[in-house]
C-alpha angles and dihedrals in degrees: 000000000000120000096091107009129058130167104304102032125285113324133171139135101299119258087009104060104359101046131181074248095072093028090064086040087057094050095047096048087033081070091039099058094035086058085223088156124184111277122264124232098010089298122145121311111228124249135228114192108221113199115176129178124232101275099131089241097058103092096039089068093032083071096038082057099047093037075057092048092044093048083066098044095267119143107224116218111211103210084176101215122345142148120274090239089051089054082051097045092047097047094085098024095064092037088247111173086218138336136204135194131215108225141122088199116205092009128104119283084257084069126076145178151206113212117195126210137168132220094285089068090258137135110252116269122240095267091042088053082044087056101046084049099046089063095045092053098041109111099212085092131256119314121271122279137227124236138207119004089344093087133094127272125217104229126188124244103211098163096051095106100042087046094053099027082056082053100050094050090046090070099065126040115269084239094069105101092043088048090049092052092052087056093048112262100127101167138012130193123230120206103192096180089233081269131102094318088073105074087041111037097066113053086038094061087029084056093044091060098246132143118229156167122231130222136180094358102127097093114183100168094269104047094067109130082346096158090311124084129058095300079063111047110164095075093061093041089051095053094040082050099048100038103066093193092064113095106177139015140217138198124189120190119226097294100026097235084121129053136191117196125212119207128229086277104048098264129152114257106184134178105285092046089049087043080049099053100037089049100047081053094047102044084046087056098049081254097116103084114212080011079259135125119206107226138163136256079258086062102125109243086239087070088060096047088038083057091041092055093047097042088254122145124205135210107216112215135181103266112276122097090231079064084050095055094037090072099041083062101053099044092031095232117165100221141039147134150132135274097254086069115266102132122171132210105190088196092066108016146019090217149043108288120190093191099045096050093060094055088050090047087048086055098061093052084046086058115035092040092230137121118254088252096059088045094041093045099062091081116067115216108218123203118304131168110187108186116197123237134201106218134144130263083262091049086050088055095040093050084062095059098045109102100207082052096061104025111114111215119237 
């Protein structure tokens, strides 16, 4: 595997690499390895719920993908723009059979993805990639289509935001912002990356009873993670640090499944340091099952010593928040995630979620009574240099299975 699929789903520059072509081919072995066959008798026509963020090319390939998923007697669910969490969290809610979103993510609005999930709610697993591949790639030729009223329909998800957006707010108490402004936290500030967390974060905030600054929440197709959101942090620092009301800050990426914190000072707060905080509450709880977080081989060494010194134990994956989840659902473990800010709570959700995170963030400080610095600063970060590459989908794989790569040293 390689050639299309890297580590989170297929990605390319939009209409260059990742064409309306290959969208329509996904669609159409997506079906195919999902074995979501045509009904039989005139019964019910199975659903795949389709989110995308606000990239212009999003929608373009949202429909490539459902006219694939039609052509093989699929009913597409058009959720519009929506966070990736929100795709994940829908699946089994509506009784979809799968779901995808169309998203690149953190990258620039030129790039753009195709996200995979079954009907957990859950991204594809590797075989089941392999598999999708496999048909797109086999030179037979496509599978074979349906015809007249035996195809598949596009139908609209209106309710896909209020449904998510019910099941976000369901996770902390509806007290909390009240609880929050009689500790002092008057404002916070919101960077919604011009991407998905737009059109929720918001009313979600609005609903919660916060007040609240927005940033970056103006999309308009090219604007997506255009110097906003958590892969662009200064902004954020700089409004936090000149706004002295504010007490916290929040960044979303494109499609809001990560999120990057920012103090009452303006200071970073990044994924370990959220994993850090959230764990040392729960366990404290009785909430961290095993008394274990699930983290990556990028995990800063600071974060270790952070889990020595507070009796936590960590399970160490390859990068990619579906590892990380992996894991949690082996050992059964209730929290996990990567520096970069995916961050996962298996009591709530089967994915990365930007939005969520935050509340549950909020509801330490609620708790402890504390400001997000004193919290945050508990955990030293120790030296790190972190150098991008430029590889292909199969270097990406590639760089999983080498064992210097992920080798942490003693």
């Amino acid at each position: 595997m390689g050639r299309l699929f890297g580590t989170d789903g297929a990605r390319g520059v939009a209409n260059t690499e990742l064409t309306c072509e290959l969208a329509l081919k996904i669609g159409r072995a997506m079906a195919v390895a999902l074995e979501l066959g045509p009904c039989a008798g005139g019964g019910v026509r199975p659903q795949v719920l389709i989110g995308m963020d606000t990239r212009a090319s999003s929608a373009m390939l949202a429909s490539a993908l459902a006219a694939g998923l039609n052509s093989m007697g699929v009913d597409a669910v058009m959720a519009g723009v929506v966070p990736t969490p929100a795709v994940a969290h829908l699946i089994p809610l509506w009784g979809c059979k799968g779901g995808a979103m169309i998203s690149a993510s953190h990258n620039p609005c030129e790039y753009n993805g195709i996200k995979l999930f079954q009907r957990s709610g859950s991204k594809l697993p590797d075989a089941m990639e392999e598999r999708v591949e496999t048909i797109i790639l086999d030179e037979t030729g496509p599978p074979p289509m349906l015809l007249g009223g035996r195809v598949g329909r596009c139908l609209t998800g209106e309710a896909a935001v209020p449904d998510y957006l019910r099941h976000l707010k369901a996770t902390v108490p509806a007290t909390l912002s009240a609880q929050l402004r009689e500790q002092g936290l008057r404002r916070i500030a919101l960077d919604c990356a011009n991407g998905s967390a737009s059109v929720t974060a918001p009313r979600l905030f609005a609903d919660l009873g916060f007040a609240f600054d927005l940033l970056s929440a103006a999309p308009d197709g090219e604007n997506i993670n255009a110097q906003c959101g958590s892969t662009h942090m200064e902004r954020l620092q700089d409004y936090v640090r000149c706004h002295a009301d504010v007490g916290a800050g929040f960044a979303f990426d494109g499609d809001a499944d990560r999120l990057l914190a920012v103090d009452e000072h303006g200071g970073l707060v990044d994924g370990d340091k959220i994993i850090a905080v959230c764990a040392k509450r729960m366990k404290a709880e009785g909430h961290l099952k095993g008394d274990t977080a699930v983290v990556t081989v990028m995990t800063n060494l600071g974060f270790h010593a952070f889990c020595e010194a507070n009796g936590i134990r960590r399970e160490i994956t390859t990068v990619g928040d579906r590892y990380v989840l992996e894991r949690m659902r082996e050992k059964d473990l209730s929290l996990g995630g990567e520096q970069s800010g995916h961050i996962i709570f298996s009591e709530f959700a089967a994915t990365g979620d930007g939005q969520l995170t935050a509340l549950q963030l909020l509801g330490v400080m609620r708790k402890s009574g504390r400001p997000l610095s004193a919290l945050a600063g508990e955990m030293e970060v120790f030296p790190q240099v972190m150098v991008n590459v430029k590889v292909s989908n199969l270097g990406k794989l590639r760089c999983h299975s080498d064992e210097e790569i992920n080798t942490i040293p003693e």
